[in-house]
DRENTORLO-173620 format. One line per 8 residues: for each residue x, y, z of C-alpha. Coordinates in pm, 1 decimal, padded with zeros to 6 digits. Layout:
X/Y/Z | ...
This chain:
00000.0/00000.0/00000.0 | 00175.3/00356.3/-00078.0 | 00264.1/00529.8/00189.0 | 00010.7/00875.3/00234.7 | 00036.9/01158.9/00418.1 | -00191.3/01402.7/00574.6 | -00159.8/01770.4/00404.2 | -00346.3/02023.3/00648.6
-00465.2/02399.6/00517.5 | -00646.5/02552.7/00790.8 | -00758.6/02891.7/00776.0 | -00577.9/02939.1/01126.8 | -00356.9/02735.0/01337.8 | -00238.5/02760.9/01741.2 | 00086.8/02740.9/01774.0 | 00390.6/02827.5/02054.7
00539.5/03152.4/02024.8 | 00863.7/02969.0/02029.2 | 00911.4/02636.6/02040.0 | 01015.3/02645.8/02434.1 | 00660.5/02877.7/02523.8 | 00398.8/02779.7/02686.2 | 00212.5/03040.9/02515.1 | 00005.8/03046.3/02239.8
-00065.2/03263.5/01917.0 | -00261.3/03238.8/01578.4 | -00125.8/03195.1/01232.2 | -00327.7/03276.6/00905.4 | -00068.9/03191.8/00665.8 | 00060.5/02806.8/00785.0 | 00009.9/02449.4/00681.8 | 00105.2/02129.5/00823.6
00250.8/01768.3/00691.2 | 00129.7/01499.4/00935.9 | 00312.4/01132.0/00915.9 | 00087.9/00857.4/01013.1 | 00383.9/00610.4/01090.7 | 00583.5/00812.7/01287.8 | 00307.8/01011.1/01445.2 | 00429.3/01340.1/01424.2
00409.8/01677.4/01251.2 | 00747.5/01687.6/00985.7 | 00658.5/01970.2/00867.1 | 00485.1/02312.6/00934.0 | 00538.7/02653.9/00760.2 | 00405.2/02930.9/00560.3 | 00244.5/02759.1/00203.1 | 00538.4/02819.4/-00021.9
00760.3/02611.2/00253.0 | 00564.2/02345.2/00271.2 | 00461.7/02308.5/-00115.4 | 00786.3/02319.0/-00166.8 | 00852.3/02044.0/00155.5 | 00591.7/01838.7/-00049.9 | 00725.4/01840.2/-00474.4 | 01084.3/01742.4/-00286.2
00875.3/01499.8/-00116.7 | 00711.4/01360.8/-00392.4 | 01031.7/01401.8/-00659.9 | 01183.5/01151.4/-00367.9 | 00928.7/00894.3/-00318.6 | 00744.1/00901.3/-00621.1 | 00441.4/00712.1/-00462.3 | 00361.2/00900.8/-00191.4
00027.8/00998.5/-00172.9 | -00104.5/01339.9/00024.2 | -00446.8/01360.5/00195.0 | -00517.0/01703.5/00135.9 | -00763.1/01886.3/00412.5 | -00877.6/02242.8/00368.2 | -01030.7/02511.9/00576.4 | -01120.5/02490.1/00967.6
-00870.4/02620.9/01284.3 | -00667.7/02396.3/01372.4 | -00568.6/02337.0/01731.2 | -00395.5/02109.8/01939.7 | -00556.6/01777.5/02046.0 | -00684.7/01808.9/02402.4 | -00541.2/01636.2/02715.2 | -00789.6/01552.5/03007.2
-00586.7/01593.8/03304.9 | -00871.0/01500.3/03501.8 | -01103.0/01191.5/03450.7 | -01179.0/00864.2/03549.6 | -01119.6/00606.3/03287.0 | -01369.4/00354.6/03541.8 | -01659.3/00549.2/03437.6 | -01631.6/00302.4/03150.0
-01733.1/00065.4/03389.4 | -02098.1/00227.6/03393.9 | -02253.2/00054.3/03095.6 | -02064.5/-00276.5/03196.4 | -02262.0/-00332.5/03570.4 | -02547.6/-00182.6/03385.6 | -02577.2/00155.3/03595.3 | -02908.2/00343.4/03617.0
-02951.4/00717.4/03616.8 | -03169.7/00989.8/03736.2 | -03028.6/01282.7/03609.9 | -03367.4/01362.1/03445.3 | -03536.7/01411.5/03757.2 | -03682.3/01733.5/03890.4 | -03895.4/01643.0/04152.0 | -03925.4/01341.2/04460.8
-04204.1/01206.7/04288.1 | -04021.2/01161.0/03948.4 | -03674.4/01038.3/04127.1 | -03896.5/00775.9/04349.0 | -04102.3/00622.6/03994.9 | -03679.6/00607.3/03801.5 | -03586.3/00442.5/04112.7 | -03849.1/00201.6/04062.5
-03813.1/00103.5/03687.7 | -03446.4/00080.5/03703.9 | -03437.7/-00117.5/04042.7 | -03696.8/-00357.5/03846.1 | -03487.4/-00396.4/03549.2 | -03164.8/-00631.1/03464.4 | -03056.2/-00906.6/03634.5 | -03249.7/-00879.0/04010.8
-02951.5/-01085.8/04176.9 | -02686.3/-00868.4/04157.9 | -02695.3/-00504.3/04386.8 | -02800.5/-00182.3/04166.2 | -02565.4/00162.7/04089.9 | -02751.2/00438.4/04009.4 | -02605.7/00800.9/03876.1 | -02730.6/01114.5/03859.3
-02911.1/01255.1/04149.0 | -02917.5/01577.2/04106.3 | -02934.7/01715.0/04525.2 | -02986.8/02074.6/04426.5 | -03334.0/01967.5/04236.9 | -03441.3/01737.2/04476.2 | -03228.2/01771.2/04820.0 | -03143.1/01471.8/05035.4
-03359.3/01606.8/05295.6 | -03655.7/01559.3/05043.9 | -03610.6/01176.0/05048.2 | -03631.3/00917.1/05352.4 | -03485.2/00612.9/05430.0 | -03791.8/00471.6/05452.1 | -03913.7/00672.6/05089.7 | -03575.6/00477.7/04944.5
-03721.1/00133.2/05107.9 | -04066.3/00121.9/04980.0 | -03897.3/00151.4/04617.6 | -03729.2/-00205.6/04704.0 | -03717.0/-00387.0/05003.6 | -03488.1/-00629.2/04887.9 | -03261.0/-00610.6/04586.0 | -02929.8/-00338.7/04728.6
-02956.1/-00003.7/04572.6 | -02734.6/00282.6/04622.6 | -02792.9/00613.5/04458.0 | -02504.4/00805.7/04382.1 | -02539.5/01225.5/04375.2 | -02403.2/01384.5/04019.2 | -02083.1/01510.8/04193.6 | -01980.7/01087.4/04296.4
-01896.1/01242.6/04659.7 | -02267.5/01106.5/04805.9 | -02535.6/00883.2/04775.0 | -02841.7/00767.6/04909.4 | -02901.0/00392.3/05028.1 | -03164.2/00137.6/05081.4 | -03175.4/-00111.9/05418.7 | -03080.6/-00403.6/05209.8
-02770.0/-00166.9/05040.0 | -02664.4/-00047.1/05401.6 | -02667.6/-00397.9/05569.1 | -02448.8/-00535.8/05227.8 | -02207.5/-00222.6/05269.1 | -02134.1/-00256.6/05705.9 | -02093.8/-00625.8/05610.4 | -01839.0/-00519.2/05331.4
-01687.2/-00286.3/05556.0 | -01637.0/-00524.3/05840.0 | -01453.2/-00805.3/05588.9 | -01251.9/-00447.4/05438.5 | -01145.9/-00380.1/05818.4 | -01046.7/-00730.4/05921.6 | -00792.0/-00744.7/05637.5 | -00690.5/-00402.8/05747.1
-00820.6/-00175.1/05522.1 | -01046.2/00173.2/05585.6 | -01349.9/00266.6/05417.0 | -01315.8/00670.0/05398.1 | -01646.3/00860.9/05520.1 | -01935.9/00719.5/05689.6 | -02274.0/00552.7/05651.0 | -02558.1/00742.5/05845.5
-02815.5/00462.9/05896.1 | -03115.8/00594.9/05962.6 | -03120.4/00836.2/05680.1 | -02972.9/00629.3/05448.2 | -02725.7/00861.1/05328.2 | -02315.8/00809.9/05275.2 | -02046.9/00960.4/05197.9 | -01753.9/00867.3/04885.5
-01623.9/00585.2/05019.9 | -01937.2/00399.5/05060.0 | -02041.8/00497.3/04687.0 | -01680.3/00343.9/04556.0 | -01729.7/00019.8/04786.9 | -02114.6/-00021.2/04582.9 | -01982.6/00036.7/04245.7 | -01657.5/-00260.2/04360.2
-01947.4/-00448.3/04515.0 | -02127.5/-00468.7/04156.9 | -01815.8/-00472.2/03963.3 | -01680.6/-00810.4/04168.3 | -01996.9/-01030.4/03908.8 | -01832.1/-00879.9/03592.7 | -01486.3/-01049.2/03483.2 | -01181.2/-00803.6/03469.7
-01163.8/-00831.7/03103.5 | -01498.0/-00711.9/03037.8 | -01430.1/-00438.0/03251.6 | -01092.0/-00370.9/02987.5 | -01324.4/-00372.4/02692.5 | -01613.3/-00083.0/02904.9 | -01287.5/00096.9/02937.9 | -01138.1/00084.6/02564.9
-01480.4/00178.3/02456.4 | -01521.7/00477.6/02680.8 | -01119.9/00570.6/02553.1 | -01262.0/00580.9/02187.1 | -01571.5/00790.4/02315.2 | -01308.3/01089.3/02404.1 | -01111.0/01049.3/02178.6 | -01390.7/01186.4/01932.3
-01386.4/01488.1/02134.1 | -01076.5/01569.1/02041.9 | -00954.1/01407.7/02363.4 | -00625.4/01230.0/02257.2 | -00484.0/01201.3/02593.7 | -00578.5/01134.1/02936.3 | -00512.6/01147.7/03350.1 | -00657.8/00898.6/03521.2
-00738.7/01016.6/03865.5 | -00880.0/00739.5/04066.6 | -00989.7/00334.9/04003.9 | -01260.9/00219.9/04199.3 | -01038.5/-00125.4/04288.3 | -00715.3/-00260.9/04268.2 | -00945.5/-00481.6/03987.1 | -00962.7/-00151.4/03814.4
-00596.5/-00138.5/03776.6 | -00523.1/-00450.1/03640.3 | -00841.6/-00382.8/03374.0 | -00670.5/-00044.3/03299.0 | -00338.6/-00223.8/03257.9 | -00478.7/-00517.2/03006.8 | -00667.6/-00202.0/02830.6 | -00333.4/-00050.7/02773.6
-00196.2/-00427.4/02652.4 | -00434.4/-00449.3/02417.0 | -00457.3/-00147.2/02310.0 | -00076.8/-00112.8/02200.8 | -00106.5/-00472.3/02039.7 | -00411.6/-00414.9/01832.6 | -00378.6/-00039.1/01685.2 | -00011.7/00012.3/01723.6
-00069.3/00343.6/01873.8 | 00080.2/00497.4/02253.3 | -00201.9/00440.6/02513.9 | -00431.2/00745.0/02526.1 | -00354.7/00743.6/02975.8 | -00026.7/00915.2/03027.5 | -00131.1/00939.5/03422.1 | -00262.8/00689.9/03680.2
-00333.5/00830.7/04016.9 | -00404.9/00573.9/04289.3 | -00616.2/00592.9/04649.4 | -00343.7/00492.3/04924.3 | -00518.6/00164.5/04996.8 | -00527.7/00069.0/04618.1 | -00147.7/00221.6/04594.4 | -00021.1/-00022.5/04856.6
-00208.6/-00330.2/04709.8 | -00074.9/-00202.5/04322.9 | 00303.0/-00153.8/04497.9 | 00279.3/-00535.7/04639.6 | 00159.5/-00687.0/04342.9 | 00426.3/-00525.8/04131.1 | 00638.2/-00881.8/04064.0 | 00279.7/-01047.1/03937.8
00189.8/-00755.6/03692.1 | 00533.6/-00783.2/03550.2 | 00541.4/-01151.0/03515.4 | 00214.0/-01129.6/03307.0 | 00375.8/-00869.9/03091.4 | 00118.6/-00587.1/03216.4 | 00370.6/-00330.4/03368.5 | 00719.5/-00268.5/03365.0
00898.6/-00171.9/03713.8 | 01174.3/00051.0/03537.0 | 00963.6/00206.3/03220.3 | 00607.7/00268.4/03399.0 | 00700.1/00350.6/03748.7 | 00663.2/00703.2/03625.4 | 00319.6/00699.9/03517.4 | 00234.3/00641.6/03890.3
00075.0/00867.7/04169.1 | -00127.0/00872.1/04484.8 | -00436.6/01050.7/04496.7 | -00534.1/01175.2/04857.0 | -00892.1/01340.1/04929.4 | -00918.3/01662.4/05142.5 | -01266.5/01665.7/05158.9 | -01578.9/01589.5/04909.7
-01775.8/01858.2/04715.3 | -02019.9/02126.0/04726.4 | -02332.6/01892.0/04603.1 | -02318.8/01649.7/04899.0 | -02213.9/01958.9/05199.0 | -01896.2/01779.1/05194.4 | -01650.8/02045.9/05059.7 | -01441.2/02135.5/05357.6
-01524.8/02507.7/05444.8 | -01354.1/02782.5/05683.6 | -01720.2/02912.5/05712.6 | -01990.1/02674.4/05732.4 | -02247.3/02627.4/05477.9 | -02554.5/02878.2/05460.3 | -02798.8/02854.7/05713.0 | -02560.0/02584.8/05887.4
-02315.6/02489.6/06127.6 | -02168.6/02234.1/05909.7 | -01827.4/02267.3/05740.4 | -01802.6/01987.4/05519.2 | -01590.9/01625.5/05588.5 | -01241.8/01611.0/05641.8 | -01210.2/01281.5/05394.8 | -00798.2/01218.6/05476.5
-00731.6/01228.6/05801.3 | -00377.0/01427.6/05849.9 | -00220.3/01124.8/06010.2 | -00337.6/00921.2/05682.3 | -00192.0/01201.4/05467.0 | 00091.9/01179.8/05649.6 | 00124.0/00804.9/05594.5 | 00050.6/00768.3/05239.8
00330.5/01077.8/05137.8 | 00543.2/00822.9/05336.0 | 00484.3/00533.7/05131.8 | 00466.2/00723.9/04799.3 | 00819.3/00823.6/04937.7 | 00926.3/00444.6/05016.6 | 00788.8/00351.9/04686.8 | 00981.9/00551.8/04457.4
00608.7/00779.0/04333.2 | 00746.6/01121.5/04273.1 | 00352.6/01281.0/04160.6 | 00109.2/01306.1/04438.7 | -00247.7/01465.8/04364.4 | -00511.9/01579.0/04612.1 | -00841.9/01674.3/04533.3 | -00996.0/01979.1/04725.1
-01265.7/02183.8/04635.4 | -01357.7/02367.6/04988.1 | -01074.9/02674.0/05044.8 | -01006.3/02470.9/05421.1 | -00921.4/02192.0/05181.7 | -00710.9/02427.6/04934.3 | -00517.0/02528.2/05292.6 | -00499.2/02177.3/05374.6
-00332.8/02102.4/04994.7 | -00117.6/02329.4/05028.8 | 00040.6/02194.5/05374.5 | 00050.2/01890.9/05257.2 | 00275.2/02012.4/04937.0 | 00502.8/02193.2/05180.6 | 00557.0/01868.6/05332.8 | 00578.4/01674.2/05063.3
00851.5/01886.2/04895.0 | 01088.0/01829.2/05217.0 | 01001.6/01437.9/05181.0 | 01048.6/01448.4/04775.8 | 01407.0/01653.8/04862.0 | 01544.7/01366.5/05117.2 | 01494.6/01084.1/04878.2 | 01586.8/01243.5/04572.9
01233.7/01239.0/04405.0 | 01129.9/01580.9/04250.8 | 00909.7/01766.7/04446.2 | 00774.1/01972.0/04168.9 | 00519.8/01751.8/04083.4 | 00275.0/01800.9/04356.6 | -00100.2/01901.5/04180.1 | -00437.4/02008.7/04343.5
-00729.6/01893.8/04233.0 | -01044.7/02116.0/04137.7 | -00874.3/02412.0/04348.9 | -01221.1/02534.9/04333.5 | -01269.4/02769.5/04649.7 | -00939.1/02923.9/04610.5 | -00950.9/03307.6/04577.4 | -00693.1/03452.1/04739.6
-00483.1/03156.0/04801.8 | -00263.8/03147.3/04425.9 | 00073.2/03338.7/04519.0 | 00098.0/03088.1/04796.2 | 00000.0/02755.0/04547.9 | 00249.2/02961.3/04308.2 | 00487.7/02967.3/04599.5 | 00543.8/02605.5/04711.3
00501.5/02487.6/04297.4 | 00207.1/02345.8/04322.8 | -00001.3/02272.2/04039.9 | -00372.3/02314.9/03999.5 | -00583.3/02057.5/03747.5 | -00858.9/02291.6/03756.8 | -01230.2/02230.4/03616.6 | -01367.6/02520.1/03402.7
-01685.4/02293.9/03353.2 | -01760.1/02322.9/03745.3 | -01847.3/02692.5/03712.5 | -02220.9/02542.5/03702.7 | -02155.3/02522.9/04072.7 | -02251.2/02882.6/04067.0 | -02622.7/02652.2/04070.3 | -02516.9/02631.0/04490.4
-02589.8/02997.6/04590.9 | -02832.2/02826.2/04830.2 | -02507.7/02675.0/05019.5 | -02251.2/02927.3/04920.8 | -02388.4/03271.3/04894.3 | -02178.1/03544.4/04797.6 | -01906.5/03257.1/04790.0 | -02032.4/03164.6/04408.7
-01827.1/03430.7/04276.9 | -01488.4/03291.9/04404.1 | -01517.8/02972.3/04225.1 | -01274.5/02867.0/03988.4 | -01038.3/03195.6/04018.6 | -00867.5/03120.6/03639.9 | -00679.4/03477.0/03611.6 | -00582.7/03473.3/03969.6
-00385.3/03184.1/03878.3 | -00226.3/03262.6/03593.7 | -00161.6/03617.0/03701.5 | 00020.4/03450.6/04060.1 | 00228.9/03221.0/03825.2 | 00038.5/02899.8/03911.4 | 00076.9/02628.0/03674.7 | -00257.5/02554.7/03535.0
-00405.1/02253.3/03357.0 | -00738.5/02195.1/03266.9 | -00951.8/01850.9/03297.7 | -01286.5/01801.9/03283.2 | -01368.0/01509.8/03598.1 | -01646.9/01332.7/03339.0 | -01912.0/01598.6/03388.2 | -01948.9/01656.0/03135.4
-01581.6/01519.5/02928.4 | -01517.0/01784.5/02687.3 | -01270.5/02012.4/02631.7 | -01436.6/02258.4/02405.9 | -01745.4/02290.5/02693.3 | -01485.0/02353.8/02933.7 | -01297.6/02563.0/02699.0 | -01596.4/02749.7/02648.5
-01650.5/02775.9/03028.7 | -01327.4/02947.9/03114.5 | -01342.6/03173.8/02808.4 | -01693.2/03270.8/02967.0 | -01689.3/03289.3/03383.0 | -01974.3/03423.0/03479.6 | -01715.4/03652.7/03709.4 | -01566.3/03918.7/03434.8
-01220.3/03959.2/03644.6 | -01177.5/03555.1/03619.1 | -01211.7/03508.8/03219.2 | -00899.7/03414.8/03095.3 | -00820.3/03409.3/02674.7 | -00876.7/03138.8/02446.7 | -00512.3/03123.3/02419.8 | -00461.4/03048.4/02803.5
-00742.7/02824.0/02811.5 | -00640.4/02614.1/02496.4 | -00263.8/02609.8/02694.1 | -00474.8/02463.5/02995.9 | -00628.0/02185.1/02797.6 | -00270.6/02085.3/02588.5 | 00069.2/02177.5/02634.3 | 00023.3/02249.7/03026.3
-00012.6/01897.3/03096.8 | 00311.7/01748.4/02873.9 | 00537.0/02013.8/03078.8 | 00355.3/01838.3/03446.4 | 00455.1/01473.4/03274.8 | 00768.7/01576.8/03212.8 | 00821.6/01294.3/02955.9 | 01088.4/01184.3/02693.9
01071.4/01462.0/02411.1 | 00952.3/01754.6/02680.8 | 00802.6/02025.4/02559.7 | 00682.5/01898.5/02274.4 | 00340.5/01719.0/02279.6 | 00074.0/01971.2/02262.3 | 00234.0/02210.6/02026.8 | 00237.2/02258.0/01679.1
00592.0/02238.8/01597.9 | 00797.4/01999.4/01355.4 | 00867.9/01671.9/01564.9 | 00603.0/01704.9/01776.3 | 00321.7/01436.8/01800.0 | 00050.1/01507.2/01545.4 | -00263.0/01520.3/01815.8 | -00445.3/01798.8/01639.4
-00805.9/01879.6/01637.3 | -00987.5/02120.7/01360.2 | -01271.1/02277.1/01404.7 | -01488.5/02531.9/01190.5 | -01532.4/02870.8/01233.3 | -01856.3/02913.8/01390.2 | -01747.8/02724.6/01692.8 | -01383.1/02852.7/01699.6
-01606.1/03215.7/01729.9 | -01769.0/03115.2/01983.0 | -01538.1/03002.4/02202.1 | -01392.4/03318.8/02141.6 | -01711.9/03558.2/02220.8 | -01701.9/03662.4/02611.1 | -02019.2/03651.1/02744.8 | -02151.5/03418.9/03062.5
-02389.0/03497.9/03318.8 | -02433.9/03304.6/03642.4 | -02801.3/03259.0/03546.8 | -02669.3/03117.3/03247.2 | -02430.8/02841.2/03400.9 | -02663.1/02778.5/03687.1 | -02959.8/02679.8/03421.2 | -02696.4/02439.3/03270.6
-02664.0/02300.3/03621.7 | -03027.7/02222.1/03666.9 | -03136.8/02103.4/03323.9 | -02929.8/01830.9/03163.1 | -03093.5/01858.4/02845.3 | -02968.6/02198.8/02777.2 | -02611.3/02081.1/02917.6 | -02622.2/01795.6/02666.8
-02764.7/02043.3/02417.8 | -02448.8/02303.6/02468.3 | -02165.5/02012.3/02435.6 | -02338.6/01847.8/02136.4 | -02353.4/02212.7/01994.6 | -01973.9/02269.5/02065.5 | -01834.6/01896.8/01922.1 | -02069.5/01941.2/01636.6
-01800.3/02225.5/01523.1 | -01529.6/01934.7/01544.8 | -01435.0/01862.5/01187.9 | -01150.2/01632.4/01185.8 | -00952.4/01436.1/01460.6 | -00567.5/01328.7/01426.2 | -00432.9/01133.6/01707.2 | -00061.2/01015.6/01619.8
-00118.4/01128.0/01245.0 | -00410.9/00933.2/01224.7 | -00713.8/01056.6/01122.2 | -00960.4/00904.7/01364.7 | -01308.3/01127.1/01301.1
């Protein structure tokens, strides 16, 4: 078969403004040679140069075919530096969802179709409860029973950090718990039993509970399907920020196995963040997942972190809070413990993990973050790790706190799409207008990436987003937020060939994503209310409606010089 090419002539292009910046700029007058086999961009100029790049081409290798594509912006691919690669494992335990509902009486009649359908043995996930709709305090224990007295159900709140529980669900989980303690592992969070309601931990432990009747390749395949899913959004690479089980691991692991060995391409996860208990059971296990070809001590080993939680999230009153909610006395849940923090930055330590993550939304929890970085950069110093890889998660009460997350080198995966938080004015007040302080980070120096956490996954929504805060003094330009979702997050990898994925530059991996003009305008337009991202918030349909609108602009997908939509 001759060997072909892939000639791009956009009307615009994004690229550095030198080949070290992490800034961006537009080019008019540019096109771009993309190589298939090697996977990268060998060449990019002004027309002339690269007509000229292609006759020498072609004078050369006389059968070499070009793939000519005209017109569009092109940009580069997106990286997610913030999802969860087991919400693949939705569709495989056959998880219900109740995002539609807007009242009690709607939630109670979903929860008693979905709890009636599928296989009746096994326990029940649920997604989607929206608690700013229809508040926990809306729903009983004894409301949640007379839906099913006897198949488990659990419930879980649209921000994963909560969930609601039936008797049969709450007897399965304290027995789960119990065998979990005996072989000296801690469930995070607690159950309350006589409202039926739990915290994170409790929501994970379901979603292992229904996992453990599904085999761990069928959880590979749920995952491979949902990689292809975001990869046509323009979503070429990924960080995966928390597995469910140590099961989850190994699926991920055979995903990646199969994945290489099939398509020939790099593995779209460049990141796997672990949950101390899951980190400890990976770390023993190491010899096995070598022996069955799955994961290389000396090559992978960087591709490892811990993920610690300082607290939950604004949806479930579990954000941790230096002023208590509205109307309130409650502050939100300490998730980590300090001693556990403590602990785990010890073993990361021990084990040679040089990236440590932890997710904190509440500003007590950005405090607490940015302790725990102090202390890990004394820890990362003795043992001769680098301590500049220390990340917060969501960083999403933060306003005021940047020059000192600049100042210990910190970096913030922050998610544009959670402005629709602004929808919790009922539990935050004047607070809504501190969320997600972009410019304040990029005007303090901190090193910003963007990801999206799965709600929804897409890059031009949350592109959009940050181009649009509802507060004028936090927009940031589609130049910084396109930097957020691409380059940003090669320069936290730090991998082989640094400074090179994510930008348009010859040598550098041909991830690139064109889309049309419409949508390249409006991501541009400023605009954004807080009405407007609070209605997004509360009515999925329109949510669905604005992403569709957005990835309906995409026109063409390259991952690796492929063209894969």
């Amino acid at each position: 078969m001759p060997e072909k090419l892939s000639h791009l002539h956009p009307e615009a292009a994004f690229v550095p403004t030198s080949p070290e910046s992490r800034e961006l700029q537009k080019k008019t007058e540019i096109q771009m040679v993309l190589d298939p086999k090697s996977g990268t961009i060998v060449k990019i100029g002004d027309p002339r140069d690269v007509r000229q790049w292609i006759d020498a081409e072609k004078e050369r290798r006389p059968s070499l075919l070009f793939d000519r594509y005209e017109g569009g912006v092109a940009l580069p691919a997106f990286t997610d530096t913030h999802n969860h690669l087991a919400y693949g494992t939705m569709e495989v335990i056959d998880a219900g969802n109740v995002s539609e509902g807007k009242t009690k009486d709607q939630i109670m009649r979903m929860l008693r179709e979905q709890t009636g359908s599928g296989d009746l043995a096994l326990p029940k996930v649920i997604l989607g409860h929206n608690t700013q709709s229809v508040p926990n305090a809306e729903i009983s224990l004894e409301d949640l029973d007379r839906v099913d007295t006897k198949r488990p159900y659990c419930m879980i709140d649209s921000s994963f950090h909560g969930a609601r529980l039936n008797t049969p669900m709450i007897d399965l989980l304290s027995k789960k718990v119990h065998e979990e303690k005996g072989l000296g592992k801690r469930t995070t969070g607690h159950i309350d039993a006589k409202k039926g309601l739990a915290t994170e931990g409790h929501a994970i432990l379901a979603i292992q509970i229904a996992e453990s009747h599904y085999g761990v390749e069928r959880i590979a395949e749920g995952m491979e399907t949902t990689l292809d899913s975001w990869i046509s959004q323009g979503i070429t690479n990924i960080h995966d920020m928390y597995s469910y089980s140590y099961g989850d691991v190994v699926a991920l692991l055979m995903a990646r196995k199969s994945w290489q060995k099939e398509r020939g391409t790099e593995f779209p996860v460049r990141q796997v963040f672990l949950a101390p208990e899951i980190m400890k059971e990976f770390y023993s296990n190491l010899d096995t997942l070598q022996k069955q070809g799955l994961f290389d001590r000396a090559q992978d080993l960087p591709l490892v972190g811990l993920k610690l939680l300082a607290d939950g999230s604004f949806g479930s009153h579990t954000a941790l809070m230096k002023k208590p909610y509205e109307k309130s006395d409650n502050v939100g849940v300490e998730y980590h413990t300090l001693q556990e923090i403590n602990q785990a930055i010890g073993d990361a330590r021990t084990m040679g993990l040089n990236k440590i993550a932890m997710h904190a939304i509440g500003d007590k929890a950005v405090a607490r973050a940015i302790e725990t970085a102090k202390s890990w950069r004394n820890l990362a110093k003795e043992a001769k790790l680098d301590p500049g890889k220390f990340r917060i998660e969501h960083c999403e009460l933060s306003q005021g706190l940047s020059p000192e997350i600049a100042s210990v080198g910190a970096w913030v995966s922050s998610q544009p799409n959670f402005l629709t938080d602004v929808v919790y004015q009922d539990r935050l007040d004047g607070r809504v207008t501190q969320l997600c302080p972009h410019a304040e980070m990029l005007q303090e120096g901190v090193q910003m990436m963007f990801g999206s956490d799965g709600m929804p996954p897409s890059a031009l929504f949350g592109i959009w987003a940050a181009t649009h805060h509802p507060n004028p003094k936090e927009r940031i330009s589609f130049e910084q937020a396109l930097s957020a979702y691409s380059l940003m997050a090669a320069d936290y990898e730090h991998e082989a060939g640094h400074g090179m994925r994510g930008k348009l530059i010859e040598g550098a991996p041909a991830d690139i994503v064109v889309i049309n003009k419409e949508t390249f305008g409006t991501l541009l337009a400023h605009g954004g209310t807080k009405e407007e991202f609070a209605t997004l918030a509360s009515d999925s349909k329109k949510l669905t409606a604005k992403v569709e609108d957005l990835e309906h602009g995409i026109a063409r997908i390259y991952r690796q010089g492929q063209l894969v939509s």
